[in-house]
N, C-alpha and C positions, 0 to 999 in steps of 0.2 A: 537826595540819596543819602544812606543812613551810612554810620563810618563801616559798618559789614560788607555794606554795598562797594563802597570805595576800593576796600580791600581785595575781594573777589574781582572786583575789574583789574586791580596793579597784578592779581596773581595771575590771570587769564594772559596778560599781557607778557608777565613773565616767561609762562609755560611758554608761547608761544614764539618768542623767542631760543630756551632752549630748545625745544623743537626744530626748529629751523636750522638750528646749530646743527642737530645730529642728522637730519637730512642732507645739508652739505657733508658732513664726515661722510654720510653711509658712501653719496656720490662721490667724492673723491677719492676713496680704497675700493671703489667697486671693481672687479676684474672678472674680464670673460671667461669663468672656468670653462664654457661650454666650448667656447675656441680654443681654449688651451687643450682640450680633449681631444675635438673634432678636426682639429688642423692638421691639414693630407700633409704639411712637408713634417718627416721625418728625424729632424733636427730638434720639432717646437712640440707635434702633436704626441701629447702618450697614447692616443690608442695606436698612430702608425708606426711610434716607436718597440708599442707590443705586437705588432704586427710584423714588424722586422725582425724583432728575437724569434718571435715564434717558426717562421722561415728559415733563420739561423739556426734554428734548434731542430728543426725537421731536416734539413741538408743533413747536418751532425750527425743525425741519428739514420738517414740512409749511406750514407757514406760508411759511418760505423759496420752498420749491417753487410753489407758491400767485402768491408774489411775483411770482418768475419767468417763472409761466405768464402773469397779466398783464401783464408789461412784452412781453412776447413780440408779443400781442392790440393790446397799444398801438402798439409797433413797426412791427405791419405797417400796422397803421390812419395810423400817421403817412407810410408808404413810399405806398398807396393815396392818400391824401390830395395827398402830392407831385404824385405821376403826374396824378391829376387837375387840380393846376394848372395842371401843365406843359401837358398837353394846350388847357386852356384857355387856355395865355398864346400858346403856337402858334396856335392859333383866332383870338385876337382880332390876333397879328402879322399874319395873313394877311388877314384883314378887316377891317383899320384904320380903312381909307377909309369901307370899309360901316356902322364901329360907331363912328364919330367922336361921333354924340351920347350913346353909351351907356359913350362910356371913364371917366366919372366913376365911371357905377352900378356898373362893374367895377373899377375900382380900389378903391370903396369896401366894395369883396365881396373883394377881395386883403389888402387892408390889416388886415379880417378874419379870414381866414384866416392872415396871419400871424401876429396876436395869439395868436388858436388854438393856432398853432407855437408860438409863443414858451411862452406854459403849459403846450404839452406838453413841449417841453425842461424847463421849469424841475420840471417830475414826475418828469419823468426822472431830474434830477438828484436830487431828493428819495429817489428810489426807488433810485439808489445808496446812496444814503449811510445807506438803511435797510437796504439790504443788505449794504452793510459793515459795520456794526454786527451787523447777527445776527450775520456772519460773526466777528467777534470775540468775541461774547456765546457762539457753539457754539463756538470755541477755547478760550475761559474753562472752557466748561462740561464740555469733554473732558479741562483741568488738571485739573480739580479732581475728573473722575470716576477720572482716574490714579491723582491722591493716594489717593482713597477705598480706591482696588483694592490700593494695594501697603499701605494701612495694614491691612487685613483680612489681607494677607498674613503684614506682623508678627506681628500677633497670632496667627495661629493658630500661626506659626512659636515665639512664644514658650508657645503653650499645649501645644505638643508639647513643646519642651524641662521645664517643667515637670509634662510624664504621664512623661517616661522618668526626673528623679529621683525623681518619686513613686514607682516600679517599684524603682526601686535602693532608697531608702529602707525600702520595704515587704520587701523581701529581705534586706537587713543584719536588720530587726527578726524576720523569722523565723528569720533566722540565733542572733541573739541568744537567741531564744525556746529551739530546740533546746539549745544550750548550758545554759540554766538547769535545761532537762529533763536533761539528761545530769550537773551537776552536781547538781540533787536526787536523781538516782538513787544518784550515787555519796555523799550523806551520809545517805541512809535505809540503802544497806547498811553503812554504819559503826557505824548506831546516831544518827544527830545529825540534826540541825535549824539552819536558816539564824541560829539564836536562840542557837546554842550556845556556849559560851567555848573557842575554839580555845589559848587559852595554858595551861590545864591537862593537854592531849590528851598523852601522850608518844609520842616519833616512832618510827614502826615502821620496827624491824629495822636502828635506829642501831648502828654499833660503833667500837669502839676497844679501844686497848691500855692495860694500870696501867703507868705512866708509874712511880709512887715510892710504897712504903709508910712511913707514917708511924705514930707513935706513936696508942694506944688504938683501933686497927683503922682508921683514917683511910686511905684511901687515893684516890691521885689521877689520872686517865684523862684520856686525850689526845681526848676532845669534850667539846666547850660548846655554849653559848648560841647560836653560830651555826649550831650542827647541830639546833638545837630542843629542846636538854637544858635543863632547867627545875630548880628547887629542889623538892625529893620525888618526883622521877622515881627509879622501880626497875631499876638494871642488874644480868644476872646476869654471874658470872664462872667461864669456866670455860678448860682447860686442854687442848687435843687435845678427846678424848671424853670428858676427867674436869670435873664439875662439880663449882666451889670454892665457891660462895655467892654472897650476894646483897648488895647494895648499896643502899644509901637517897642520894640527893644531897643535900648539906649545901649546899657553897656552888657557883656555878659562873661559871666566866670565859666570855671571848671562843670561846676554842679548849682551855679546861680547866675540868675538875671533880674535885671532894672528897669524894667519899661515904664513908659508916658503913658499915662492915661486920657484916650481922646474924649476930648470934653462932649463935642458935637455928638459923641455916638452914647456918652452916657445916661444908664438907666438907674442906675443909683448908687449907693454908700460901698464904696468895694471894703472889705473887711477881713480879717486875716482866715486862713482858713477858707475862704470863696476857693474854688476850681476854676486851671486855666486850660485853655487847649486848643491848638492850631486850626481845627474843625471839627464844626459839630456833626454829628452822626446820622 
């Protein structure tokens, strides 16, 4: 396997890793908002807790109504009442003289009546100021059913942002998954296994040229180490369409190597400039 190769398997490996990392995180903050939502007790769940304002708020506002219709009922009873005064105090202006002995019994039937008034003013009053109070207590309870409404809104707004990285997520890992399939196919048709030692493999169809012959068949070729040439890696050498022999690698650099020329396999004079190459075509 070539150093590309090596590297795209350390980053696969990586990824795969971080991946795993973030699938624990997602599982470890995950929270049931649908429970959080749907939950009948009225303590935990917001929709029963909107469901309980909204009762609250419907009482309020019969109640209210209620109110209303009584002060209405008092209202006129107090207007009827007037008129009948009035009517009587006209009565007795015009009969003065007639009801001289009777003006006590009628004032003290006025004076009456006024008290009457007077407690029904001071109801009146009272029955403001309970209706101004609801009237604050249904403002309060319309805050807070706002609040209620745009917090449901968050949420679902955050449980949608978290189904569409779930999706992306899940699609990188299928992505990934294909990948390992397409890379096990291509080390079952090599022969190998994810188990295998890639630094023994020699690189197919590496080449280069014999750089300088040296003493006792030594000879030295323009790749190395960085083209994946290894120490007992087998180059042949050959010339146009003549093949000269074969080669053992002794030692190897950077960007050069020093291999044995096998005697047994040779077909003649290796010479600088000859072509090497791990297999022929």
């Amino acid at each position: 396997m070539t150093l590309v190769g090596k590297i795209f398997t350390m980053l696969i490996f990586i990824m795969s890793l971080v991946f795993m990392s973030l699938a624990v995180m997602v599982f470890a903050t995950h929270q049931n908002w649908k429970d959080l939502v749907k939950n009948p007790d009225a303590n935990i769940g917001l929709e029963a807790k909107l469901k309980n304002k909204t009762s609250e708020l419907a009482n309020v506002n019969a109640e209210h109504a209620r109110t209303k219709q009584q002060l209405a009922l008092e209202q006129a009873s107090r207007r009827q009442a007037l008129a009948a005064l009035q009517t009587r105090l006209n009565d007795a202006e015009d009969s003065v003289t007639k009801l001289t002995n009777d003006f006590n019994t009628k004032s003290a039937a006025l004076t009456q009546e006024s008290e009457a008034n007077k407690i029904a003013q001071m109801r009146l009053v009272a029955l403001e100021e309970e209706i101004a109070k609801l009237r604050k207590e249904t403002q309060l309870a319309q805050l807070d059913r706002d609040g209620q409404f745009a917090k449901v809104v968050e949420l679902t707004d955050r449980l949608n942002q978290d189904e569409i990285l779930r999706q992306r997520l899940e699609e990188k890992n299928n992505q990934l998954n294909a990948q390992n399939a397409q890379l096990a196919m291509v080390l079952k048709a090599n022969g190998l296994t994810e188990y295998s030692l890639v630094s023994k493999l020699e690189p197919i169809n590496l080449t280069g040229i014999v750089l300088k012959i040296g003493e006792r068949d030594l000879v030295e070729i323009s790749v190395g180490k960085d083209d994946g040439l290894r120490k007992g890696h087998i180059m042949q050498v050959y010339r146009g369409d003549t093949y000269i022999g074969q080669i053992k690698i002794m030692e190897v650099g950077p960007d050069r190597a020093v291999g044995q020329l096998d005697k047994d396999l040779k077909r003649g004079q290796v010479r600088k400039g000859d072509h090497v190459t791990t297999k022929f075509s």
